[in-house]
N, C-alpha and C positions, 0 to 999 in steps of 0.2 A: 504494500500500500504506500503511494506518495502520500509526503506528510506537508506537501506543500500546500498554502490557502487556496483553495478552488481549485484544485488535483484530484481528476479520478485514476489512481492506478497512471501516473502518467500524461492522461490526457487531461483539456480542460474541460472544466464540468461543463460550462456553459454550452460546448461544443459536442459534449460527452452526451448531452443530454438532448440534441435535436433529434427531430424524426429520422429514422433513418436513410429515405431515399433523398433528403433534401444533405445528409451530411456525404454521401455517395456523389450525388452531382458537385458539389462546392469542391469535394477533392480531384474529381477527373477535371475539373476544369483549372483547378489549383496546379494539376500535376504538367497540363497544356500538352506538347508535343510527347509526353514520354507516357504519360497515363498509370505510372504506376501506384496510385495511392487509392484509397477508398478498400474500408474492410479492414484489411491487416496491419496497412499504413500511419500510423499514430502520428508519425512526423509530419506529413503531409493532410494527412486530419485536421489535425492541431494549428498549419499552419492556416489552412482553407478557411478557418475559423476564425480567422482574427480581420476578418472582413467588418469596415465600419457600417454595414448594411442594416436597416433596422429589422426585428424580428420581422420573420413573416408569421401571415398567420397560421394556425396551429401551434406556435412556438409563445408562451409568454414571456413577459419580459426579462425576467430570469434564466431564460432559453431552457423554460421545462417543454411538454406538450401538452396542447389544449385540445377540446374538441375541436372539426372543420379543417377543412383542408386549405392548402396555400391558394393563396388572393393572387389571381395572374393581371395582376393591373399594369399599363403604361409603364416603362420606366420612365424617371425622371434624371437620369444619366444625360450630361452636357460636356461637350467639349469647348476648350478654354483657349485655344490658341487656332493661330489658323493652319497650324502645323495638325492638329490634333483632326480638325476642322476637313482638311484635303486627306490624315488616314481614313478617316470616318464614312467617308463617301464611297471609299473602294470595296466596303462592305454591300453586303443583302440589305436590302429594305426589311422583306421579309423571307422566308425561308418555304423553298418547295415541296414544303409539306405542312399538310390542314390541322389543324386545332392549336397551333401555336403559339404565344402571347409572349412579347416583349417580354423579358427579367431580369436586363443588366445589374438593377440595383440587388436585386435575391440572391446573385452570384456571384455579383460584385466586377461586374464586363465594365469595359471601357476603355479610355487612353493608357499605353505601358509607356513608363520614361523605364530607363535601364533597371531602375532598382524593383518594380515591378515585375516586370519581366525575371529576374533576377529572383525572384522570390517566389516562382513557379514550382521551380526546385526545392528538394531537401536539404541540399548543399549548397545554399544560394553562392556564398562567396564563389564555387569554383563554376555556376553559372554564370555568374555576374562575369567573371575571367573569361567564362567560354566565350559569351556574347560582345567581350570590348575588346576579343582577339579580332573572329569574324567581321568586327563592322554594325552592330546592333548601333541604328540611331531613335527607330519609333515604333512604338506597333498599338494596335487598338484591337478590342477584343467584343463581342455582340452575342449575344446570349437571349432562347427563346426556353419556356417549360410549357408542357399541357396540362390537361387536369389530372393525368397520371403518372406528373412527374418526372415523363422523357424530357430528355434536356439535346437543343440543336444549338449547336457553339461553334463559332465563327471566332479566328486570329489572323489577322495578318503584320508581320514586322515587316519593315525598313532598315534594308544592311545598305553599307556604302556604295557596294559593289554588288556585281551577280555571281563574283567569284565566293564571296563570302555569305550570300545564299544558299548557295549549292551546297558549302559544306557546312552550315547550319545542319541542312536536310540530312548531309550524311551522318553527320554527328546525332542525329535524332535515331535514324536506320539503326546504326550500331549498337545506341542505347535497349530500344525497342526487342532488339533478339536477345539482347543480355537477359530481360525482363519476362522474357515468355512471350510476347505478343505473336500471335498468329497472324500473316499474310494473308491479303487475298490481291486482286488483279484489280489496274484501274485502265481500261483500257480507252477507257475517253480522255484522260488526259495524258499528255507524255510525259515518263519520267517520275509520276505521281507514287509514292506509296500509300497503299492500304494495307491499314490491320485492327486485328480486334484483339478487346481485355476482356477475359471476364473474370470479375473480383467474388468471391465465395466471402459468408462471413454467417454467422449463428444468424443473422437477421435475411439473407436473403444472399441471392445473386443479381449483382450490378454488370449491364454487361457494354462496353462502350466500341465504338465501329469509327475510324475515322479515315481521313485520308490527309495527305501531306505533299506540297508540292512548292512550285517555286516559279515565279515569275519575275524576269529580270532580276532586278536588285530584292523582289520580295518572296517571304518566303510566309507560305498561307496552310492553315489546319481547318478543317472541315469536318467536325466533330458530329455522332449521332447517339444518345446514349440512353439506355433504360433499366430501371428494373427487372430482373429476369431474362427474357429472351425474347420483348415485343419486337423489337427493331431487326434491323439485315443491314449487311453490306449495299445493298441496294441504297438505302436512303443515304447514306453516307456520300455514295458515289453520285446518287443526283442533285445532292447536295451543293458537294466539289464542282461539277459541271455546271450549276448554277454560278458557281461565284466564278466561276472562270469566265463567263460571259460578263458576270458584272463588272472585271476587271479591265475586258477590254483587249 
């Protein structure tokens, strides 16, 4: 037992204590290109958590759980510069698939300056390294839920270069086998990886699908993720193909 104030066993209570497909999505989205957190992950749990987002609902303010489920309202997520302004724009409006509701603020989407990005990771510091070798200058991040809790999550960075792109990607590739991530094929875009996680834990199976690719200087995730086993590779990939048009 940690004996620290607000420590369950390690993790924070507050965090300890969410629903658990809302602490599943916060961490696949926490973990970005490499996915490995949610379930067994405490570090990446723990990190996903420290999001200044206000509860949602089902969650009181002490971040216990209430009756009712999460409130898929608007985000109120704003970008602040006109840097943030032009990543913002290379993103989905909305995403290619039905029932899904803005929740940047739920998951805490939006503008990455370095230490953000930086802080995806469990190791931020030798992220933070990874990213100001490659050329990391911006990236912005967009986040939808449904009423069951799939989560569609959109990233795209800004590297200086396309050479520092590219090995962003490979750096992500390498990570991903280390991890257990299963391949599958993306054949509509070039170059593209796809793979799936599925995270086991006493509460359930989370299972997330995404795809990774690179255009010129940027380098973009196209995330699809659920409970269980509602989703496929498919939506992932019409996903990706979506935002590849919206790129241009």
């Amino acid at each position: 037992m940690n004996d620290r104030p607000g420590m369950i066993d390690g993790v924070d209570e507050r965090v300890a204590r969410r629903p658990w497909r809302l602490r599943c999505v916060l961490a696949v989205v926490a973990s970005l290109a490499v996915l490995g957190a949610c379930g067994g992950d405490e570090v990446a749990t723990e990190r996903a958590g420290t999001s200044t987002s206000p509860p949602a609902e089902g969650e009181d303010d002490d971040g216990g759980e209430t009756s009712g489920t999460l409130e898929l309202a608007p985000s109120s997520t704003t970008t602040t510069t006109p840097e943030d302004r032009a990543m913002s724009e290379l993103l989905l409006d909305e995403p290619p698939l039905e029932g899904f509701a803005r929740a940047d603020d739920v998951l805490g989407a939006g503008p990455l300056d370095l230490d953000a990005a930086a802080a995806a990771e469990a190791d931020a510091p030798a992220e933070r390294s990874l990213l100001e070798t490659r050329g990391f200058e911006r990236g912005v991040s967009r986040a939808w839920l449904d009423e069951g809790q799939d989560v569609v999550y959109l990233a795209v960075y800004e590297f200086a270069d396309a050479d520092g792109a590219a090995a962003y990607l490979a750096d992500g590739a390498m990570t991903l086998a280390a991890r257990g991530a299963v391949a599958f094929e993306v054949p509509e875009i070039d170059g593209a990886l796809g793979f799936t996680t599925i995270e086991e834990s006493p509460e359930g199976t989370f299972t997330a699908h995404a795809v990774a690719f690179t255009r010129d200087t940027r380098w973009v995730l196209a995330l699809v993720g659920s409970p269980g086993s509602g989703r496929s590779p498919d939506d992932a990939r019409a996903l990706a193909a979506a935002q590849v048009v919206q790129l241009g």
